[in-house]
C-alpha positions, 0 to 999 in steps of 0.5 A: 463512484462516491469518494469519502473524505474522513478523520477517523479515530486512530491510536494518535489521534484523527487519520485523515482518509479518503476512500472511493467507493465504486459502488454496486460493482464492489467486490474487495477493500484495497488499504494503501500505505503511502512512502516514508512520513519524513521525506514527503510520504502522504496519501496524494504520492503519485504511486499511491494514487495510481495503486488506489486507481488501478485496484479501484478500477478492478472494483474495489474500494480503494483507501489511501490515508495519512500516517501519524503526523502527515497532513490532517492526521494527528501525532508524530512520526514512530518509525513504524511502530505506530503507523502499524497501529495506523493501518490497523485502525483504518482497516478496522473501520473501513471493514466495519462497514464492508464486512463481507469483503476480502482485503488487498493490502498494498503499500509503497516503499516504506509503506510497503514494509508497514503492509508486510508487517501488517499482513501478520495479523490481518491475514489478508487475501493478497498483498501487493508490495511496489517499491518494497524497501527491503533494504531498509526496514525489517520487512515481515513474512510475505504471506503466499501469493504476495506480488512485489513490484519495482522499478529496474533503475531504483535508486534507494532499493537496488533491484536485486536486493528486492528480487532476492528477498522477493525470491527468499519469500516465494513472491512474484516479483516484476520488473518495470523496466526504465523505471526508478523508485518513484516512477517517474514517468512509468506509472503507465507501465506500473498501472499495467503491470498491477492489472496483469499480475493482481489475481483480483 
């Protein structure tokens, strides 16, 4: 596995990204949004990295990086306009130099609403929403095959309201029993559950 640290050019200035590789086993991207900017979102959120772990286990190149105005990423926060613009641009360079493979979008919470609306225009091969904050935020269209995944006891996104938007949009949608909006302790079960349902 090689692991990349950048400051690729973005609409707002420098994101800074990191990217693993696993190599001459790949065989897709995995692009990762974290949580909200302002409530401690950022590419080392524990759900984050266990998403880019487990798809990079699968053999993907799995890409966390920061939005606008988290850690070494240039700008500010834009209530999701930009850190649309943001996905964009990383997904533009990492597909550059991976041009033959298919695309994952996964997201967390708010980053999984960034991924739905993004998915509009990339058209990716599957999307992966854990945490969706549907409640929250007017999430785009889910493209067919789109897994949401969420925690029973969430305490910001009520599991029924995911589950019915999740139904309302021919998703498939698991349940991590026990588990709150961020896991806590159930990383374990959300790694499994991402290997049992992610058809990569």
């Amino acid at each position: 596995m090689a692991r990349f640290r950048l400051r690729i050019d973005g609409p707002a200035g420098k994101i800074e990204t990191v990217i693993d590789d696993p190599g001459a086993t790949r065989k897709g991207i995995a692009l990762i949004a974290h949580p909200h900017p302002l409530h401690g979102g950022s590419l080392e959120n524990k759900v984050v990295k266990t998403i880019a772990d487990t798809l990079h286990d699968l053999g993907h190149v799995s890409v966390r990086f920061n939005f606008r105005g988290v850690g070494g990423s240039g700008g500010e926060y834009d209530g999701g306009r930009g850190e649309v613009e943001d996905m964009l641009a990383v997904h533009d360079f990492v597909r550059a130099r991976y041009p033959a493979l298919p695309v994952i979008l996964a997201g967390f919470s708010f980053g999984a609403y960034v991924q739905s609306v993004v998915a509009q225009r990339l058209k990716p091969r599957h999307l992966l929403l854990v945490g969706p904050a549907v409640n929250l935020f007017a999430m785009g269209e889910a493209p067919c095959g789109t897994i949401v995944i969420h925690g029973e006891h969430d305490q910001l996104v009520p599991a029924e309201e995911a589950r019915r938007w999740a139904q309302s949009h021919g998703c498939t949608f698991a349940l991590v029993r026990g588990a709150d909006h961020f896991f806590h302790k159930k990383l374990a079960c959300l790694r499994e559950h991402i290997e049992t349902l992610c058809p990569c």
